[in-house]
C-alpha positions as CSV (number, residue, x, y, z in Angstrom):
1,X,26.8,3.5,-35.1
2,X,29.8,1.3,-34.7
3,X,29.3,-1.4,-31.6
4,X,31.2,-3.8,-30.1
5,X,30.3,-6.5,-28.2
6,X,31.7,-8.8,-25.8
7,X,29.7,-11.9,-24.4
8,X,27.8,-11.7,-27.5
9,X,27.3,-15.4,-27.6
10,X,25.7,-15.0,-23.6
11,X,22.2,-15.0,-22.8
12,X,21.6,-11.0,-22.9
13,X,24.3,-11.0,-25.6
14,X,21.7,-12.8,-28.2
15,X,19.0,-10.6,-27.4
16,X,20.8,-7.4,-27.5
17,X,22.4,-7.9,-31.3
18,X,18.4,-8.4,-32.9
19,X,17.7,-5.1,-31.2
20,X,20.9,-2.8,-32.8
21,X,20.4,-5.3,-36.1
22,X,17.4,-3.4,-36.1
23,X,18.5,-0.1,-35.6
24,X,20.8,-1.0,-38.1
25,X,23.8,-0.5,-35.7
26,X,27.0,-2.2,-37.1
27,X,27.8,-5.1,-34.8
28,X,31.6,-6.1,-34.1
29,X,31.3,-9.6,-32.2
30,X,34.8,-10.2,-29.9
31,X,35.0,-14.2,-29.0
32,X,37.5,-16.2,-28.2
33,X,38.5,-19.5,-30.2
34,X,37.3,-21.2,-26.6
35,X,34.1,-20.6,-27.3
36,X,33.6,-24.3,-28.4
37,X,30.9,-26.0,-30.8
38,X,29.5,-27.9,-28.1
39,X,28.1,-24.4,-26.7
40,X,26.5,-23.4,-29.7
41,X,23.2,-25.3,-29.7
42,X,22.7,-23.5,-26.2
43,X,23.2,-20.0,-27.8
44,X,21.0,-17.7,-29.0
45,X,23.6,-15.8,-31.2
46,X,24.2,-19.4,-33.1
47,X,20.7,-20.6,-33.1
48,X,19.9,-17.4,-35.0
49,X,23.1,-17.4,-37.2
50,X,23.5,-13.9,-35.9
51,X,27.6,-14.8,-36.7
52,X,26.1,-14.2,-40.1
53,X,25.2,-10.7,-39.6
54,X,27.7,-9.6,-37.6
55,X,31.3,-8.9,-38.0
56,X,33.1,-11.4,-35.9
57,X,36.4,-11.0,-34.5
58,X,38.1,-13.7,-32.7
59,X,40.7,-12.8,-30.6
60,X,42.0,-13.3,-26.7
61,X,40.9,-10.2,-24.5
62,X,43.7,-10.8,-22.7
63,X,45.9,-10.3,-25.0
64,X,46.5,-6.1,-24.9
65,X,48.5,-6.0,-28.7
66,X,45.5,-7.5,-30.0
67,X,42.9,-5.9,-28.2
68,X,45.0,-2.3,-29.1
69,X,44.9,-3.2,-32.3
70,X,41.5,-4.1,-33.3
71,X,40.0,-0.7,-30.9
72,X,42.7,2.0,-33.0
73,X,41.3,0.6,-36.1
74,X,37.6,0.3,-35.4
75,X,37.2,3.7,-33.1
76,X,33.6,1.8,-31.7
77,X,31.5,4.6,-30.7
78,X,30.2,2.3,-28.0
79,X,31.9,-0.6,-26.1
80,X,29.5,-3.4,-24.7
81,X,31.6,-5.7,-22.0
82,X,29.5,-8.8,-20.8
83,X,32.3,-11.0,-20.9
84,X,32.5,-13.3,-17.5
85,X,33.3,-16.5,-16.8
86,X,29.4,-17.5,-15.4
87,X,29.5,-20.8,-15.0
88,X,29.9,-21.3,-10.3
89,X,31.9,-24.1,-10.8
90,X,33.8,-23.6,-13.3
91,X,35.0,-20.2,-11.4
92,X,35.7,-22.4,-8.6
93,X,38.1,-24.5,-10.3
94,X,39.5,-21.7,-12.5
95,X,40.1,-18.8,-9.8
96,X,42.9,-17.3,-11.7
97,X,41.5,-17.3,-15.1
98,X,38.1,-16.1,-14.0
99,X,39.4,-13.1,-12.7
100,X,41.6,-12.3,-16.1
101,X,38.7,-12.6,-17.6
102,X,36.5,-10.0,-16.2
103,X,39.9,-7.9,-14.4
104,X,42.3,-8.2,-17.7
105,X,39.8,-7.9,-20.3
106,X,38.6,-4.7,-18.6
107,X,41.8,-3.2,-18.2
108,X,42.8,-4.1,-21.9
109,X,39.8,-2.3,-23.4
110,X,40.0,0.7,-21.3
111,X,43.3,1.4,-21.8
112,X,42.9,0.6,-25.5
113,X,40.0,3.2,-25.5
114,X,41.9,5.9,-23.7
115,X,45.0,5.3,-25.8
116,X,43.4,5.6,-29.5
117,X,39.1,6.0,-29.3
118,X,38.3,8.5,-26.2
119,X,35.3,9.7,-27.7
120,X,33.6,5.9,-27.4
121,X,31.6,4.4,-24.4
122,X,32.2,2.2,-22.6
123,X,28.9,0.2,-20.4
124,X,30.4,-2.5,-18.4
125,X,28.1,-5.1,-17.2
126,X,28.7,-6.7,-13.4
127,X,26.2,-8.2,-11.0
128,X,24.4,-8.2,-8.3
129,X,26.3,-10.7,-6.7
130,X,28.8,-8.0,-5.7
131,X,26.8,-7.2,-3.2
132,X,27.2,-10.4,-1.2
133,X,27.9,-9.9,2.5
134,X,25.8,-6.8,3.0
135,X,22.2,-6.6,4.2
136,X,19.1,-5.6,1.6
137,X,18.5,-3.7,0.2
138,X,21.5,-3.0,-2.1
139,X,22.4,0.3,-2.9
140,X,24.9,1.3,-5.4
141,X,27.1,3.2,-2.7
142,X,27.5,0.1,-0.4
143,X,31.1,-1.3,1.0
144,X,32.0,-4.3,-1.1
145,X,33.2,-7.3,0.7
146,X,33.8,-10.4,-1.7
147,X,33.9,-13.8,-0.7
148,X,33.9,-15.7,-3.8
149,X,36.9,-15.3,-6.7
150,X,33.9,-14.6,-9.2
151,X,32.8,-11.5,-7.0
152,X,36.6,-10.5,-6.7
153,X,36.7,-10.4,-10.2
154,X,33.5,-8.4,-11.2
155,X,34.4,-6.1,-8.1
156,X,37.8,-5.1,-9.9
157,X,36.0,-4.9,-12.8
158,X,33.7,-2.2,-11.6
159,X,36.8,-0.6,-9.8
160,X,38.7,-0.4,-13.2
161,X,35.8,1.2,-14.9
162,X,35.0,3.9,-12.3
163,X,39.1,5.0,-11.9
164,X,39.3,5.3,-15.9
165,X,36.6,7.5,-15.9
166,X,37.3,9.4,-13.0
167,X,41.4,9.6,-13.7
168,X,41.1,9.5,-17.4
169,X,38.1,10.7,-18.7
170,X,36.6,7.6,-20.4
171,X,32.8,7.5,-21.1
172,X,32.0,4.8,-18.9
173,X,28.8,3.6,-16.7
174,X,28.3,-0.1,-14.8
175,X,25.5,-2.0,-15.2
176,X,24.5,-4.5,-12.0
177,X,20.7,-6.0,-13.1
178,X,18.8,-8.9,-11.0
179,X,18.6,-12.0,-12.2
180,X,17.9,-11.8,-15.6
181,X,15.1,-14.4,-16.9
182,X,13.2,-15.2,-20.3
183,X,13.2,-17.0,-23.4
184,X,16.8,-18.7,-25.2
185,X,18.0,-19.0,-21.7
186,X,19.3,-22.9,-21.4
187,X,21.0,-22.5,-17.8
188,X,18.8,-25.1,-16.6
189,X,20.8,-24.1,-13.4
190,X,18.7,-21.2,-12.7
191,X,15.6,-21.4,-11.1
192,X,12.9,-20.1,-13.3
193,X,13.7,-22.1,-17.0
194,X,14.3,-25.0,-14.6
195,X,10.9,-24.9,-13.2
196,X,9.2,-24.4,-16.3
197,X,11.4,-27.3,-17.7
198,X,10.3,-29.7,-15.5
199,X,6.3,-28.4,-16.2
200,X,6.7,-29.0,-19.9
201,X,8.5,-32.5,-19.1
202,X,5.9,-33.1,-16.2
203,X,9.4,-34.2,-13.7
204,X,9.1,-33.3,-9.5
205,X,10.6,-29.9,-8.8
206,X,13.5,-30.4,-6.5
207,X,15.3,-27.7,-4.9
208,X,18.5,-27.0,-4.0
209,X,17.8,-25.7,-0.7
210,X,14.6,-24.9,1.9
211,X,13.2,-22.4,-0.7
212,X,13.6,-19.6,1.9
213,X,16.3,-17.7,0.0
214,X,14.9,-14.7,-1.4
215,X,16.1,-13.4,-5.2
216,X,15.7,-10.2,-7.3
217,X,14.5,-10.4,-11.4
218,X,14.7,-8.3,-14.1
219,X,12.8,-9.6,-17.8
220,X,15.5,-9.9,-20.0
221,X,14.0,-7.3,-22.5
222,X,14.2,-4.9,-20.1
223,X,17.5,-5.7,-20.0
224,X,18.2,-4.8,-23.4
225,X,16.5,-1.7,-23.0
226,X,18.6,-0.4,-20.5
227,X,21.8,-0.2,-23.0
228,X,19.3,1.6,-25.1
229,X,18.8,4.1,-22.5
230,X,22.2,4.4,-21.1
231,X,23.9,5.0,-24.7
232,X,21.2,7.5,-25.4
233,X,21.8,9.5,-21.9
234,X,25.5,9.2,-22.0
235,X,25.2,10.8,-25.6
236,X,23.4,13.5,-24.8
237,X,25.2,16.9,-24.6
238,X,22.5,18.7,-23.0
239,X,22.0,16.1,-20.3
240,X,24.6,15.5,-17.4
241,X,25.8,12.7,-16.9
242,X,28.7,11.5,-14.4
243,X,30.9,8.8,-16.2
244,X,32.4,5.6,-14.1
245,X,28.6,5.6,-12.4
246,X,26.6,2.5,-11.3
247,X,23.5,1.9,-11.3
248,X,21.3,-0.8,-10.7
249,X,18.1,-2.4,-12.5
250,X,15.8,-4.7,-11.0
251,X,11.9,-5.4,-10.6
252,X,12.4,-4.6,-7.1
253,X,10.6,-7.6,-6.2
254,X,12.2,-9.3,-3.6
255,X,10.6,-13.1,-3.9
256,X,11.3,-16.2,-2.3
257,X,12.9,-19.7,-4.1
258,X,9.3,-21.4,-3.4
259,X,7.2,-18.6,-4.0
260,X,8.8,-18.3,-7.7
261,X,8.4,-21.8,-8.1
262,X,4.8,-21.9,-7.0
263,X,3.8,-18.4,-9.0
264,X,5.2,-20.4,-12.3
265,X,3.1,-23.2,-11.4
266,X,0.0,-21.2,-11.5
267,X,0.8,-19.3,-14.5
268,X,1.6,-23.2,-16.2
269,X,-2.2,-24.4,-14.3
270,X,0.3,-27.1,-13.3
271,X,0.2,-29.1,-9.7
272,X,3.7,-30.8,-10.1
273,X,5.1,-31.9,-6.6
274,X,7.9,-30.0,-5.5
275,X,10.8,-30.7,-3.2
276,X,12.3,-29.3,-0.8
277,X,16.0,-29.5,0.8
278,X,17.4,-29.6,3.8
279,X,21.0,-28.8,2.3
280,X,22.6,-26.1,3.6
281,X,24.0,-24.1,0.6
282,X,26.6,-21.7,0.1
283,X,24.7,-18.8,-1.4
284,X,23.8,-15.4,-0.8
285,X,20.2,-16.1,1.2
286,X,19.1,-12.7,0.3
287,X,19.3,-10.3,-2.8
288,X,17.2,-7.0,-3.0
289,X,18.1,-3.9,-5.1
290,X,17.3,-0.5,-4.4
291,X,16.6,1.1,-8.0
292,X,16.3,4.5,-6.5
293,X,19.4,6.1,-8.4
294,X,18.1,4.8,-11.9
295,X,14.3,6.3,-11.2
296,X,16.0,9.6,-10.2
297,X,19.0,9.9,-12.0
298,X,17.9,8.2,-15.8
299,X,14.0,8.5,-15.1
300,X,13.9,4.7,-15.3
301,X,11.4,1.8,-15.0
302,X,10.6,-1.4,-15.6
303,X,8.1,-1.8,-18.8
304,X,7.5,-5.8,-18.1
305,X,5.9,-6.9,-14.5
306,X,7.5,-10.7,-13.3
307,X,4.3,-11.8,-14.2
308,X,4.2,-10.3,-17.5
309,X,7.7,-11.9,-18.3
310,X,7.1,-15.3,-16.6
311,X,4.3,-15.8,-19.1
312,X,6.1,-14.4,-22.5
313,X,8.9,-17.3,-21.2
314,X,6.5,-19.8,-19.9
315,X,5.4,-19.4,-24.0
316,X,9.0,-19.9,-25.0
317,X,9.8,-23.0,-23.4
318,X,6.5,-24.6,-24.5
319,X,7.1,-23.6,-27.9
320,X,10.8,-24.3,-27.8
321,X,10.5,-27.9,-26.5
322,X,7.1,-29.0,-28.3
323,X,9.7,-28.3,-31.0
324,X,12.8,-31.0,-29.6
């Protein structure tokens, strides 16, 4: 099986290719020349020198001709897209080029797909943060309302995908996962590797806000497994399956900021002080997904609990950095 990737060098990116390495699945790799050394120490996919085992192809998604070219040649029988611009404040700098990234680069493979590879699918990861502005729990058939350019973006992603399927017959289904968490993830950012970060280093927990915001999570190896199951289903002649669908995947565990933080402090038998903020933040306070449509519709479920994956990361980190 011929796969190609985009966002490889991301978080679920470098724990996707070890899984199709294994399957023996040949890996095409699409980055960009931005994707600068001074990323690579905080990427999975260069840590592991999976450049080396994969066949990398460096071109501009934005650029159609190129994008054209490589898919008529190739003919992938699946298309991976996780390419996003994820950094917050670098999408607020960069409205215009965040949404080209995850708008143009979407268009540009579709077309390229329905042009010259119509047999291949196409699984296009968004977010849950598409969502914002509505009340929990999300459900895939919700009114989006965007108020930030990234969710713009990721919204016309999704829109892109569905209307190719539904006008032109492409293979395709969306992806919109919780907030995914385990090992390899150096987003110090996020909320759980900066918690166990500041265990390991024995630092005061300070948070951003009162801790009251409540967040969804999904173990990142379940992650991976839901590409497993989605090309399987989609690949199955004897199963229906309605292309340009979405569908989300979470734990379905909707937890606050200072509950997570206090759960990983248990799980570490560690009694560092935390912090909390009296900012008022900009965020979403609430994210919830309903998971209903994957249980029914791909007989989907979680294999790891949060606490199962908060200690197989917890082990990561302690490993990682007894190692710096």
């Amino acid at each position: 099986m011929k796969i190609i990737l985009t966002g490889a060098t991301g978080f679920l990116g470098g724990w996707l290719i070890p899984k199709f390495l294994d399957k023996s699945y040949e890996l095409i790799v699409l980055r960009t020349s931005q994707t600068l050394i001074k990323y690579q120490s905080d990427s999975q996919y260069f840590i592991k020198e999976y450049n080396k085992l994969c066949r990398e192809e460096v071109l501009n998604l934005l650029d159609f001709t190129a994008v054209e070219k490589l898919i008529k040649e190739i003919k992938p029988d699946v298309v991976i897209h996780m390419a996003a611009i994820g950094d917050i404040s670098l999408t607020r700098e960069n409205p215009k080029y965040t949404y080209e990234v995850s708008s143009n680069s979407t268009l540009n493979l579709l077309e390229s797909i329905r042009l010259h590879s119509p047999n291949t699918l196409f699984l296009s990861h968004t977010t849950d943060k598409i969502y914002g502005n509505n009340v929990v729990p999300f459900r895939e058939d919700m009114k989006l309302d965007p108020s930030h350019i990234y969710e713009a973006a990721k919204i016309s992603q999704e829109y892109l995908t569905k209307i190719y399927a539904e006008t032109y017959g492409v293979r395709s289904a969306l992806i919109r996962c919780g907030n995914y968490f385990g090992g390899y993830d150096f987003n110090f950012n996020r909320i759980i590797p900066y918690v166990i970060k500041s265990v390991v280093e024995g630092k005061k927990i300070q948070l951003r806000s009162d801790g009251t915001f409540t967040r969804d999570f999904l173990y990142i190896k379940d992650a991976v497994l839901i590409n497993d199951l989605l090309i399987d289903r989609m690949s199955d002649s004897n199963k229906s399956f309605q292309y340009g669908s979405a569908f989300n995947f979470s734990l379905e565990v909707q937890i606050s900021v200072v509950e997570i933080v206090k759960m990983i402090l248990k799980l570490c038998k560690s009694d560092n002080e935390i912090e909390i903020s009296s900012n008022n933040i900009r965020e979403t306070k609430d994210m919830f997904l309903n998971c209903d449509k994957a249980r029914k519709e791909l007989n989907w479920k979680p294999k790891y609990s949060l606490e199962e994956g908060l200690i197989e990361t917890i082990k990561f980190y302690r490993s990682y950095f007894s190692k710096t």
